[in-house]
N, C-alpha and C positions, 0 to 999 in steps of 0.2 A: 417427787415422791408420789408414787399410786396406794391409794383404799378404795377400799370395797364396804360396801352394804349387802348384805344375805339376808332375806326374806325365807328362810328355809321353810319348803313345806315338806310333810309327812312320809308322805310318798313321791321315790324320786317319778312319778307317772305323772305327775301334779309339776306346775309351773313354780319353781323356782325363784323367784324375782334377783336378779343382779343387775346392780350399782357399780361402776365404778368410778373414781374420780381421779383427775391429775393435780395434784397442789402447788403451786408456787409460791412457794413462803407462808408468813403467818396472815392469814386468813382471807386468802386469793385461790380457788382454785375452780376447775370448769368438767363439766361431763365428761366422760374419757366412751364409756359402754352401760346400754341399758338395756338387757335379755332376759329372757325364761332360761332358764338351764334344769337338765332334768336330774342325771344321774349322779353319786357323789365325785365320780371320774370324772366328769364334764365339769363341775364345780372347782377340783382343785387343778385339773388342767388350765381352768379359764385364767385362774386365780394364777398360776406359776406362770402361764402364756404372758401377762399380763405385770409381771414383778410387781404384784400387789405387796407391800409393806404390812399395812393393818386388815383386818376384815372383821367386821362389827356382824355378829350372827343373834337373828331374830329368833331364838329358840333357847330351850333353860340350855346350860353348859352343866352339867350332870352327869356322873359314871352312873345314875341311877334312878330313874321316873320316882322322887320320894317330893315331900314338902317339904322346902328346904326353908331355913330362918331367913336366906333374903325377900323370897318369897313372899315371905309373912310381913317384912319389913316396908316391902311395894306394896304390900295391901294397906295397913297401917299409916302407908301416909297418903293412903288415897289412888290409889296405882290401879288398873285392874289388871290383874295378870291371871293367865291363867295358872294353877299349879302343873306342877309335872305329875300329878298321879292321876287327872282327869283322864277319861277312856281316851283320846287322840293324840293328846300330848305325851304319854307314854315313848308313841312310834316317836313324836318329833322330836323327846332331849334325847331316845338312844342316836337319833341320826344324828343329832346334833354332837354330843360327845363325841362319836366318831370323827364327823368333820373336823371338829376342835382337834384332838388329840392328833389325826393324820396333819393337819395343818401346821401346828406347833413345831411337831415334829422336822418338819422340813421349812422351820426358818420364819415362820409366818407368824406374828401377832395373832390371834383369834380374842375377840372380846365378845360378851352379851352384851343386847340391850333388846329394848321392847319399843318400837317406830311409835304408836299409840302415846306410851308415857312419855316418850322422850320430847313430841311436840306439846302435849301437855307442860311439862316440867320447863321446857324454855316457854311458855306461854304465845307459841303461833298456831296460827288457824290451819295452817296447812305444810306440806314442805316444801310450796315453793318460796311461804313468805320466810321460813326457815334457812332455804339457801342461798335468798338474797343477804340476809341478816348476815350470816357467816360469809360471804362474799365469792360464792359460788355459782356461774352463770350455769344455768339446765340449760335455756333455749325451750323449746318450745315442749308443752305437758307430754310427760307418761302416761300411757295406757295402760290402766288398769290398776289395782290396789297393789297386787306381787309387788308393780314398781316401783311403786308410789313408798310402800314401805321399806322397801330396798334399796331408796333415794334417800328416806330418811334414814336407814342404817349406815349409809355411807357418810353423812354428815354426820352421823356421832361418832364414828371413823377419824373421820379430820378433826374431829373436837376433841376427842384423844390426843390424837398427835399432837397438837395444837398444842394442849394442854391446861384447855377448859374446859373438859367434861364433865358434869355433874355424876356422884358415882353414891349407889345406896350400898351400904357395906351390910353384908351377912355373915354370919361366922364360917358360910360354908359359900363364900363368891360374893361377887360385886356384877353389878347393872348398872352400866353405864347410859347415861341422857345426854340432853342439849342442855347449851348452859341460855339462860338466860339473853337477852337482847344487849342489857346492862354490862352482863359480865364479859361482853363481849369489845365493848368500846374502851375497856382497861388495860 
């Protein structure tokens, strides 16, 4: 099974970061592709080229740049997040919806998560000490932050699938994390 991590930025002119990983079972799996991608066409081609399964998107998942109660919920236990009514984040949950909803539509899991909280929330320094954890070989570092968090959106991808994600519930969505080191050796 293939997931994907999406680093979405704002404008598709702006560097994209794409993840994706191949899985071999519960909690085995290795780099598959790690690219900038620009436009939303280039993203769900890469994504269907690819028979990606899940794709964990780093941007709110919103019909509508508002504060949403998950939002509040990520802030509340210490999360930073930005909201979606901030001036920039407006452009990136309507892209973001977009993606989502085009994705869904044709077969594709789309989940949020936030790369920042999520190595927080499992307690690693970094993602590559995150992908060792989960048992996911990179090989050698990513260039650049896009990827870096792109890397991490993909391992909470597989920690979906998996099915030890840590997940903050809103009334209006869920943000998915990394679980824990702990919750991983169970």
């Amino acid at each position: 099974m293939r997931v994907a991590g999406l680093d979405l930025a704002a404008s598709p002119s702006r560097c994209s970061g794409y993840v994706s990983l191949t899985l071999r079972g519960r909690r085995e799996g290795a780099l598959l592709t790690a690219k900038c991608l620009g436009s939303d066409k280039e993203i769900i081609n890469e994504v269907l080229r690819e028979e990606v399964a899940v794709v964990a998107i780093d941007a709110p998942i919103a019909p509508e740049p508002v504060m949403r109660d998950v939002d509040r919920r990520m802030i509340s236990l210490g999360y930073r997040v930005f909201p979606p009514t901030f001036s920039h984040m407006r452009e990136l949950t309507r892209r973001g919806w977009g993606l989502y909803y085009t994705l869904r539509s044709m077969g594709v899991t789309a989940i949020e998560t936030h790369p920042r909280s999520a190595l927080l929330s499992g307690g690693y320094k970094d993602p590559y000490e995150a992908a060792t954890a989960m048992g996911v070989r990179v090989g050698a570092r990513l260039t650049g932050k896009d990827l870096e968090d792109a890397l991490v959106a993909a391992l909470v991808a597989a920690a979906y699938v998996w099915g030890v994600a840590e997940r903050v519930w809103g009334s209006d969505g869920v943000i998915y994390l990394l679980p824990k080191y702990e919750k991983l050796a169970t």
